[in-house]
N, C-alpha and C positions, 0 to 999 in steps of 0.2 A: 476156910483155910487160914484161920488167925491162928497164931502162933499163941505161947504163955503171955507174952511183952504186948498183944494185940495185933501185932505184924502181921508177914506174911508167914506161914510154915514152909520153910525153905527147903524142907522132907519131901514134904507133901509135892509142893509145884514142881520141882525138879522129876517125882514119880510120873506126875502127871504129863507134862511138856516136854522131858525125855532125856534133857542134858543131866548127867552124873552131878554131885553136890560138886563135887574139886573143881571139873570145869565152872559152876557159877562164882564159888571163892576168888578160884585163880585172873579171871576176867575181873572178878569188882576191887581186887585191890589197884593200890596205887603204886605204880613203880616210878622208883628216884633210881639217879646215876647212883650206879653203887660205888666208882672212885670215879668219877667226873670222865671225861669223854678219855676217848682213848691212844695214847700218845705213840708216832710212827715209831714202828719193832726197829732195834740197831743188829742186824747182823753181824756176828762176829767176825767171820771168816771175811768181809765185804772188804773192796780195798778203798784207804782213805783218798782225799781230792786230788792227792800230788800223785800219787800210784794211779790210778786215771788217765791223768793227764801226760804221765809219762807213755803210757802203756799207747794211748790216742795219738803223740804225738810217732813213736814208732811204728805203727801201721801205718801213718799218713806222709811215713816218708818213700822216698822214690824206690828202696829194695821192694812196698809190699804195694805200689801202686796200683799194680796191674792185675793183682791176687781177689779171687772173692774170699767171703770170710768162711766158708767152707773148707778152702783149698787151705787156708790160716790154721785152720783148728785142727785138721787134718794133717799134715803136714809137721814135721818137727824141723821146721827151717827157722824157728826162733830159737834167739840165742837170747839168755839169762841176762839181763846187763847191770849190775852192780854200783 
C-alpha cells in the first residue's frame, strides 16, 4: 500500500477500510477560527436599557399589579406613554 512519496496510498486504504477519500481529508486538516470567536447578535428591533426599564417599571405599578402577563399582552388596556 505505499504510495509514489513511499507513504501510505490513501486510494487504496480508504477502498479497503471503507471511509470515502473527503471524509479522511476533511478529518486530517486543521481548523483555525476563521474571524475569531463569535460576537453576541444586536437585534434591531430590540428596545434599549431605558425602554426596558420604563416599559418594567409601568407593569410593576399598582394599575397592572394584579394582572398576569397573559391578561397584559392580551388585553389593550396599555396606553402608549410618550
Amino acid at each position: 500500500m505505499a504510495g509514489p512519496d513511499g507513504g501510505v496510498n490513501i486510494r487504496l486504504a480508504c477502498r479497503w477500510l471503507g471511509p470515502s477519500r473527503a471524509t479522511h481529508y476533511r478529518r486530517g486538516r486543521v481548523r483555525e477560527a476563521f474571524c475569531g470567536p463569535r460576537l453576541p447578535r444586536r437585534v434591531p428591533r430590540a428596545l434599549s436599557s431605558v425602554e426596558r426599564s420604563l416599559i418594567r417599571a409601568a407593569l410593576y405599578s399598582d394599575r397592572f399589579v394584579d394582572r398576569s402577563a397573559t391578561a397584559l399582552t392580551s388585553s389593550c388596556d396599555c396606553r402608549p406613554v410618550y
